[in-house]
Backbone as CSV, one residue per row, in Angstrom:
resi,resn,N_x,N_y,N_z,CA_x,CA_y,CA_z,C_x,C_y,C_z
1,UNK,84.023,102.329,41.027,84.136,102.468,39.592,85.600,102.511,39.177
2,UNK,86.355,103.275,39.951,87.871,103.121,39.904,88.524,102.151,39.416
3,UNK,88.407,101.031,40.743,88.672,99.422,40.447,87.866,98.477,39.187
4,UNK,87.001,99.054,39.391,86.299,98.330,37.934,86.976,98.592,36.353
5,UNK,87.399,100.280,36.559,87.861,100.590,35.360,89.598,100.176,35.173
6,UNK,90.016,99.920,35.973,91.783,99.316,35.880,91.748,98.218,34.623
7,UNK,92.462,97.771,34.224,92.809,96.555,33.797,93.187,95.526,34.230
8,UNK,94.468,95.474,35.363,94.381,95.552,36.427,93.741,95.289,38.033
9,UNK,93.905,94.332,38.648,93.176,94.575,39.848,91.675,93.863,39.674
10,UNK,91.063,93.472,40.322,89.797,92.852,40.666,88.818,93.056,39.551
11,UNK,88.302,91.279,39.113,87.102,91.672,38.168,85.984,92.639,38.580
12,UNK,85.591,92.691,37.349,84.122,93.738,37.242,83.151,93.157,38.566
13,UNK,83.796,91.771,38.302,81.673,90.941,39.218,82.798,91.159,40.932
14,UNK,83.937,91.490,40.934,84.112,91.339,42.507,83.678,92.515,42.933
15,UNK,83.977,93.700,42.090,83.585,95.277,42.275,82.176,95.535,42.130
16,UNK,81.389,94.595,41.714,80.007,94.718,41.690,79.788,93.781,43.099
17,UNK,80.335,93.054,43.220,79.385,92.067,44.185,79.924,92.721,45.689
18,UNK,81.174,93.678,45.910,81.279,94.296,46.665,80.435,95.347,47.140
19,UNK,80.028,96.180,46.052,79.604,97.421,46.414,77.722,97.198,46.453
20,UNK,77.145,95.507,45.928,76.244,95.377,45.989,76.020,95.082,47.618
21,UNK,77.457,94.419,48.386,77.098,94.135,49.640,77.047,94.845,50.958
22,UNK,77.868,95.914,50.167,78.100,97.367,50.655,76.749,97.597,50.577
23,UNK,75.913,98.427,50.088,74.453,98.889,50.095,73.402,97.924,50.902
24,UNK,73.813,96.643,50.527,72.625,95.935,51.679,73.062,95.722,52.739
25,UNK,74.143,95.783,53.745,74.780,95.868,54.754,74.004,97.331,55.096
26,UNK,74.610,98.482,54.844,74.410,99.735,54.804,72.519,100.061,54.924
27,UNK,71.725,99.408,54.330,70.216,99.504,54.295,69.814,98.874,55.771
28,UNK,70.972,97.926,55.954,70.172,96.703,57.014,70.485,97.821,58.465
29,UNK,71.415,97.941,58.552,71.714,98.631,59.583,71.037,100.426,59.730
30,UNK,70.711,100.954,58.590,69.713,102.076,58.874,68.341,101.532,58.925
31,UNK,67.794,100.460,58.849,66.351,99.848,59.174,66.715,99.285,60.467
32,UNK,67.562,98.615,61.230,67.579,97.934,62.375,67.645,99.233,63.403
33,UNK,68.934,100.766,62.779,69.008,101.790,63.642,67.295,102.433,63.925
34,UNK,66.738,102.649,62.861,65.630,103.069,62.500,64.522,102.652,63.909
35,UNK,64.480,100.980,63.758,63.140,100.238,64.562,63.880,100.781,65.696
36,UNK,65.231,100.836,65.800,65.706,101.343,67.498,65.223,102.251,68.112
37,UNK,65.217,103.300,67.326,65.319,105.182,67.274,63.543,104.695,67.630
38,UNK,62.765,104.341,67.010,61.698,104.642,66.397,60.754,103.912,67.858
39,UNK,61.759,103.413,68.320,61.022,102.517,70.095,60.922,103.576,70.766
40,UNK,62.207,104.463,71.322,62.063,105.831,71.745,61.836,106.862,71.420
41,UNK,61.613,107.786,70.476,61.085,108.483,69.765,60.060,108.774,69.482
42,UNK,58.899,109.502,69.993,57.595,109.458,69.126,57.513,109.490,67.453
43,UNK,56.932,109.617,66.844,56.904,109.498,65.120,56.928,111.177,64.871
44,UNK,55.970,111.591,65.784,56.056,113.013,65.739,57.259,113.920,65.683
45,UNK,58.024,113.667,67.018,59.006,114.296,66.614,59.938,113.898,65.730
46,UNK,59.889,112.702,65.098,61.527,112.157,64.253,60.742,112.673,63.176
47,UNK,59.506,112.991,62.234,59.154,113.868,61.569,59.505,115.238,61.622
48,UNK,59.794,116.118,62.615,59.526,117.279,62.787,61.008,118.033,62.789
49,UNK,61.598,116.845,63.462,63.671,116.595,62.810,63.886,116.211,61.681
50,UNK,63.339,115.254,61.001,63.898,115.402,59.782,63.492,116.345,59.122
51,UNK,61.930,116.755,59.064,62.150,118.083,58.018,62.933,119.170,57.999
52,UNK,63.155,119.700,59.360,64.263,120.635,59.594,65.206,120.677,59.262
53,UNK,65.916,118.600,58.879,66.982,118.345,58.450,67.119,119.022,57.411
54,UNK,66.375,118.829,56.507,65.777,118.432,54.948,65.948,120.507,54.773
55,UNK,65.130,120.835,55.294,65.352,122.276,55.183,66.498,123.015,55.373
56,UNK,67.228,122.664,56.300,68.809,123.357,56.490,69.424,122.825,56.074
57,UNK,69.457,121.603,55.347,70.208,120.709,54.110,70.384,121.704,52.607
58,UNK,68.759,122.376,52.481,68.363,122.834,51.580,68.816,124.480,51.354
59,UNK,68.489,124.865,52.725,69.368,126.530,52.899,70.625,126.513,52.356
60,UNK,71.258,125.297,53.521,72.963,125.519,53.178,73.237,125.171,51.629
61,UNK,72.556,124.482,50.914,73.266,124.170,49.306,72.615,125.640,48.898
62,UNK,71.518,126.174,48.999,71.232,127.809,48.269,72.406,128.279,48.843
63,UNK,72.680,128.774,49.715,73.809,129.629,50.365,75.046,129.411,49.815
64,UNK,75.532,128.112,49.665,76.784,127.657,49.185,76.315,128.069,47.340
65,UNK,75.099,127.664,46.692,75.137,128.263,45.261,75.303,129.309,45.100
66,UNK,74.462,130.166,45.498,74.241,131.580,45.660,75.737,132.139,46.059
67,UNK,76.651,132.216,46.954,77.863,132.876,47.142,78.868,132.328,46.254
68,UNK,79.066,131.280,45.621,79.720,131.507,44.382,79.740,131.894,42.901
């Protein structure tokens, strides 16, 4: 958004067509990591990790609200 907002420096459509290629680069490679993980891994447990993720994701932002 930076570069987009200059006057300055790279059109709007290069800063869009960048950051559009950014995200599908970025998708392709967490779906290709994904089918990897997901060969070794039962489903069970990469469920049972992410929620935990998801939950101590969730503690630590209460903890961090809560003490300031």
């Amino acid at each position: 958004m930076l570069f987009a907002s200059q006057e300055q420096g790279p059109s709007k459509w290069t800063v869009f067509l960048a950051a559009s290629a950014a995200l599908t680069l970025s998708a392709a490679i967490g779906v290709l990591a994904g089918s990897m993980v997901g060969k070794y891994i039962p489903p069970r447990t990469l469920n049972i990790v992410a929620g935990l993720g998801f939950v101590l994701i969730g503690l630590w932002t209460l903890w961090n609200a809560l003490k300031a």
